[in-house]
C-alpha positions as CSV (number, residue, x, y, z in Angstrom):
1,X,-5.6,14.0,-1.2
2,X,-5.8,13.5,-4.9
3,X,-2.7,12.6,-7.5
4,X,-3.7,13.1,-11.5
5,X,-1.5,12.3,-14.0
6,X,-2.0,14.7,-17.0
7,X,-0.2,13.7,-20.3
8,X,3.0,13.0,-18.3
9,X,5.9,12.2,-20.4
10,X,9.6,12.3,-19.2
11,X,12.7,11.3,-21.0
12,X,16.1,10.8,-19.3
13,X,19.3,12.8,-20.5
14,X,16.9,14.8,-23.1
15,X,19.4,16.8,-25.0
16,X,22.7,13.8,-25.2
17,X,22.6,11.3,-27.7
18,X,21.4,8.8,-25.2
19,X,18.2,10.3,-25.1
20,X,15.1,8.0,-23.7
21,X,11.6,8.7,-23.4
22,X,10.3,6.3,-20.3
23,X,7.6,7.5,-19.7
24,X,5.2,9.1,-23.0
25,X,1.5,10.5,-22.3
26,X,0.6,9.0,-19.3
27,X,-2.7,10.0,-17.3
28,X,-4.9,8.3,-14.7
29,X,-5.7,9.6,-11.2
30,X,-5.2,8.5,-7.4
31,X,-8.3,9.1,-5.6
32,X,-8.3,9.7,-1.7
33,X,-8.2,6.7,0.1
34,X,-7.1,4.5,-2.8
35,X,-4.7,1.2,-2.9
36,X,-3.5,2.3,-6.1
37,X,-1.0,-0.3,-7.8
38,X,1.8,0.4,-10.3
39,X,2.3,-2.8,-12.7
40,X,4.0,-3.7,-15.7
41,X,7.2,-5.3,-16.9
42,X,10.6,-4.7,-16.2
43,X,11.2,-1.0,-17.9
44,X,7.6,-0.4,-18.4
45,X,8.1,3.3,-16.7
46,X,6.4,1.9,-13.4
47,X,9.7,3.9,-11.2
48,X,9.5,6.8,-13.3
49,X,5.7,7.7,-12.9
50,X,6.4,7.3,-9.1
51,X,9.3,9.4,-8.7
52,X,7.1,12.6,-10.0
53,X,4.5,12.3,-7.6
54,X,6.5,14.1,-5.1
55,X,8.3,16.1,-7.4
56,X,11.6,13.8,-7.4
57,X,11.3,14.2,-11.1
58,X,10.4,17.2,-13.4
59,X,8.2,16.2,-16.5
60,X,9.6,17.1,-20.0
61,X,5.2,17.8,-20.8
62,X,2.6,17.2,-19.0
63,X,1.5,18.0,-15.7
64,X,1.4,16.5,-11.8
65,X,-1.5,17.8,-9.9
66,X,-1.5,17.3,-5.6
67,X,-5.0,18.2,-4.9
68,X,-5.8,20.0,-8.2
69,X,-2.2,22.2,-7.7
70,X,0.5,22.4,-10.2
71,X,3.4,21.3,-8.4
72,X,5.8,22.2,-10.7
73,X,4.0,25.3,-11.6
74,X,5.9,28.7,-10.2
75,X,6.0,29.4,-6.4
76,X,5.0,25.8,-5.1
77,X,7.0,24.8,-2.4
78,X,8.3,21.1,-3.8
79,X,9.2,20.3,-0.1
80,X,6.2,20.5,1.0
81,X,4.7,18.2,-1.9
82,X,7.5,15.9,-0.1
83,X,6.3,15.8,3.1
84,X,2.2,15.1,1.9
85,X,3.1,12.7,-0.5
86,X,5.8,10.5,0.8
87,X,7.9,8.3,-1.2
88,X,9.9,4.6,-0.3
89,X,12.6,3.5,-2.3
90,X,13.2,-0.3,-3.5
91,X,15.8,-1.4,-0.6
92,X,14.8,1.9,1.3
93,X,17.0,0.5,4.3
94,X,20.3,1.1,2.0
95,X,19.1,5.4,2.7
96,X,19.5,4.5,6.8
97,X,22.2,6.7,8.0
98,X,22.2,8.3,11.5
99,X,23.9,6.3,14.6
100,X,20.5,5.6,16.3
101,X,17.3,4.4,14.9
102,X,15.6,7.2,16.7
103,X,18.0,9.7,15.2
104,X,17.2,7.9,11.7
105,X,13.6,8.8,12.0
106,X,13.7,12.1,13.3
107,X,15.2,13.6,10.6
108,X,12.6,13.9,8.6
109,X,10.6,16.2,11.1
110,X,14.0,18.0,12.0
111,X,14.2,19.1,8.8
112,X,10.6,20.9,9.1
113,X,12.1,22.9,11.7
114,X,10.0,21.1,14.4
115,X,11.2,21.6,18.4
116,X,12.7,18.1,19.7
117,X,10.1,17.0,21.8
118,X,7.5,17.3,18.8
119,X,10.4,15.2,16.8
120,X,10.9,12.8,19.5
121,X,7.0,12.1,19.8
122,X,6.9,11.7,16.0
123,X,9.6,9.3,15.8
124,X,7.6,7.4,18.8
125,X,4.8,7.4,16.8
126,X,6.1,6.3,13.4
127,X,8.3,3.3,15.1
128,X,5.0,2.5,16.8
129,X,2.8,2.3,13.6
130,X,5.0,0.2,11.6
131,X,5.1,-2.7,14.8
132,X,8.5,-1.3,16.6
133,X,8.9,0.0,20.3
134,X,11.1,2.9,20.7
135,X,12.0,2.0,24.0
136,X,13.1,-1.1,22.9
137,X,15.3,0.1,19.4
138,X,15.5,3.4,19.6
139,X,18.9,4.0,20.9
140,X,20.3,0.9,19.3
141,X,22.2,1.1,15.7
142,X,19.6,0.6,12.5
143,X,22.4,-1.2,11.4
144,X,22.2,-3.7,13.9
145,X,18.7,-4.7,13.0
146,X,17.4,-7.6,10.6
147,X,16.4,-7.2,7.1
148,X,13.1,-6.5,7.9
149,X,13.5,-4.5,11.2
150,X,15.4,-2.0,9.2
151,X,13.1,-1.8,6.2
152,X,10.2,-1.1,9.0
153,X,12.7,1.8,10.6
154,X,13.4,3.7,6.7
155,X,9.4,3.8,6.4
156,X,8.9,5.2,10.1
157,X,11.3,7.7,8.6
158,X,8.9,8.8,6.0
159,X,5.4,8.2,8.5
160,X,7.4,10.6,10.8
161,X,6.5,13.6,7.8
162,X,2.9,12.5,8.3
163,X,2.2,12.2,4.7
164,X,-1.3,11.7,3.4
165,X,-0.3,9.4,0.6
166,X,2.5,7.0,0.9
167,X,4.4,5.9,-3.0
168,X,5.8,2.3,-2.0
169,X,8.3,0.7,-5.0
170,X,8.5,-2.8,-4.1
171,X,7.8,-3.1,-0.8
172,X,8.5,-6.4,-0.2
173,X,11.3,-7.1,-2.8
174,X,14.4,-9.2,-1.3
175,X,12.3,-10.4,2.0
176,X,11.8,-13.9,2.8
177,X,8.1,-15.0,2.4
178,X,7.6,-14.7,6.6
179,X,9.1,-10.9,5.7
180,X,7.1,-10.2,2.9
181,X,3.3,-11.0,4.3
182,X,4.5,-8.8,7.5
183,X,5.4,-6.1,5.3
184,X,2.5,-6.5,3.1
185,X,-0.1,-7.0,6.0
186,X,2.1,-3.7,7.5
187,X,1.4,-1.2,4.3
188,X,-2.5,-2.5,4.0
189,X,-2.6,-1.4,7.8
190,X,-1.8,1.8,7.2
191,X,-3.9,2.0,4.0
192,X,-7.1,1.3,6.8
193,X,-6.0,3.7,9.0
194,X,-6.5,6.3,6.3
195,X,-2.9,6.7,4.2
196,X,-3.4,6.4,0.5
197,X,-1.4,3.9,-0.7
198,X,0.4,3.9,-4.4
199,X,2.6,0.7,-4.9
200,X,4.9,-0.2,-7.5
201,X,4.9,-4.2,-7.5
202,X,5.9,-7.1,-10.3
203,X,3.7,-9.5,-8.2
204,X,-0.3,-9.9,-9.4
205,X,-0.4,-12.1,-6.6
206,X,0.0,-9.1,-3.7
207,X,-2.0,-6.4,-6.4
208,X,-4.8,-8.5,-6.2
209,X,-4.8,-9.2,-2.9
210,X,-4.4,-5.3,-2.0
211,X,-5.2,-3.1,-4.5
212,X,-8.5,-1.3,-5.1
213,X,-7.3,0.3,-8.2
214,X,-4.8,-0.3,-11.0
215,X,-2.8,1.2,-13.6
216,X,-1.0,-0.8,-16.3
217,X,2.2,0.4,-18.0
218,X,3.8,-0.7,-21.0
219,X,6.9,0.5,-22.7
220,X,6.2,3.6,-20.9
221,X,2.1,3.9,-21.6
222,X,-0.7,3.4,-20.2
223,X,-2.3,-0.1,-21.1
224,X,-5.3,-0.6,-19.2
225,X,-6.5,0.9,-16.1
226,X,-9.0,0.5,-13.6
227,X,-10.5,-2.3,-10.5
228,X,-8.4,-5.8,-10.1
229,X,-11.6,-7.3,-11.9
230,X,-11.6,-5.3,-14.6
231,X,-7.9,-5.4,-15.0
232,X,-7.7,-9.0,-14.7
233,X,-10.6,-9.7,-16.9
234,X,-8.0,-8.8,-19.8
235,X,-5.6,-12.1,-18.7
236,X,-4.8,-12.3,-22.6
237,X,-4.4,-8.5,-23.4
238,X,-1.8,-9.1,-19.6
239,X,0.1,-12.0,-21.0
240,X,0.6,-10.0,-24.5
241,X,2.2,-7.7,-22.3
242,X,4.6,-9.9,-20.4
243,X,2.6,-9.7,-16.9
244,X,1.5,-13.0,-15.4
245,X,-2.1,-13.2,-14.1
246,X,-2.9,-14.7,-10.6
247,X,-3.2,-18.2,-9.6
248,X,-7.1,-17.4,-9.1
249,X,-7.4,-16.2,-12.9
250,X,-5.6,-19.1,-13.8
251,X,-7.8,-21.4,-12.0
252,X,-11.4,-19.9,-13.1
253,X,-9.8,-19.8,-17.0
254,X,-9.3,-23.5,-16.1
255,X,-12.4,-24.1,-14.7
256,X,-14.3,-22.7,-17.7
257,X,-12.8,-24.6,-20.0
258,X,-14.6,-27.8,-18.7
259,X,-17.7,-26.5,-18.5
260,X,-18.1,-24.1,-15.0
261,X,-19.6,-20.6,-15.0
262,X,-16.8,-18.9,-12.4
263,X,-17.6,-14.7,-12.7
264,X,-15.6,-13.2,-14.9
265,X,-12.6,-10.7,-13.2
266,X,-12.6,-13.2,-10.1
267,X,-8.8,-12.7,-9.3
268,X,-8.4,-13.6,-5.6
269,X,-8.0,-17.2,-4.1
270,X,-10.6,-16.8,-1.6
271,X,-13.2,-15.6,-3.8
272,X,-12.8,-18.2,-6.0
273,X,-12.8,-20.9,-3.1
274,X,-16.6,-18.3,-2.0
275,X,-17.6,-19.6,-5.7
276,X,-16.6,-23.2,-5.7
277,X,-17.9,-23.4,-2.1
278,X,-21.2,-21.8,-3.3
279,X,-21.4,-24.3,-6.8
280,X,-21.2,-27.5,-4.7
281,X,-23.9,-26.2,-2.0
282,X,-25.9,-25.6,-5.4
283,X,-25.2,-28.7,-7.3
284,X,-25.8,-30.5,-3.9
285,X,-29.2,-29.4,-3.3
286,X,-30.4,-30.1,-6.6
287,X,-29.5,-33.5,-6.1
């Protein structure tokens, strides 16, 4: 399943006086099977763009195409754009609601007008593919569950539509570092089993580590897109922005300023630690 982006601009509360165009001419693509990452500053529109690609938001211009259709053009069935593109709040435990956990994550497919057993084995199998056992939660309060445990139940919620494409804002924000790799290692797991993954994140840290592709907002447009190499090739053009660069891109800038030859658009630690690893073997032999 493809998203495009054509020449999408929105502005909240268009006809008051507090009028504010987020998001202005914004267009890039989400191919099948990407890890697509959503960056830029605080305010940068990154929310905005995310809430249209399931039709949470209506563009003022522009268009939103799932899979070349329209989905605000006549006749399309926004619900349905809902459940094949499925979307996680920021703090998505806060939208937990039912008495059970199993309850919580059956609504979803309840909703479709599925039977109970088909909802039942959905629930089973979302709980299952985010790293909880039914047997074991499932009849016990959401409410009752840690931080993370809950965060895990509000996405089985969403994995219970079976969506093609999953739109993640901040995954990870407010977990403890323990919480966060698990719920980062957690959404790359479902990227390899075959979900497309779109994620709104602040940290260049976890968008390198993850993403295959990248989009860059700034004061609502698009800056730069395209791979974490090319991206973070542009470290200046990034820090003009207000974005940090990895630790990696740091390092290498560091390294070529005495003298080394790291590739340029390294951006990961253990590719830089590959090229040290392979300069010493070099400089060794010569020896």
């Amino acid at each position: 399943m493809s998203i495009a982006l054509e020449r999408l601009t929105y502005t909240y509360m268009p006809d008051s006086p507090f009028a504010a165009t987020a998001v202005r001419d914004v267009s890039f693509t989400v191919q099948d099977g990407d890890f697509f990452a959503l960056i830029g500053h605080t305010g940068s529109g990154k929310t905005t763009v995310a809430m249209h690609m399931n039709a949470l938001l209506r563009p003022v211009s522009g268009r939103v195409l799932v899979d070349g259709q329209d989905i605000f053009e006549k006749g399309v069935d926004r619900r349905d754009v809902r459940r094949r593109v499925g979307m996680v709040f920021q703090y998505p435990e806060y939208q937990l609601f039912e008495e059970s956990v199993k309850k919580d994550v059956m609504f979803g497919p309840k909703n479709l007008g599925l039977s109970q057993e088909e909802c039942e084995q959905r629930a089973e199998e979302a709980l299952y593919r985010v790293g909880l056992d039914a047997a074991q939660i499932g009849e016990r309060s959401p409410f009752e569950l840690s931080g993370g445990q809950m965060r895990r139940v509000a996405i089985a919620g969403v994995l219970a539509m079976r969506p093609g494409t999953l739109v993640l804002d901040e995954p990870a924000a407010g977990l403890d570092p323990a919480g966060r790799r698990d719920m980062l290692n957690l959404v790359r797991a479902l990227h390899e089993e075959g979900t497309t993954i779109v994620m709104v994140s602040h940290s260049m840290e976890d968008v390198a580590n993850y993403a295959t592709h990248i989009a860059v907002l700034d004061h609502g447009t698009l800056a730069m897109e395209g791979t974490p190499r090319e991206v973070f090739a542009q470290g200046k053009r990034l820090t003009e922005i207000g974005l940090d660069v990895p630790v990696a891109v740091q390092m290498a800038d560091a390294l070529r300023e005495r003298g080394y030859t790291p590739p340029q658009g390294l951006c990961r630690m253990d590719e830089l630690q590959a090229w040290l690893l392979a300069h010493l073997e070099r400089r060794n032999g010569a020896e």
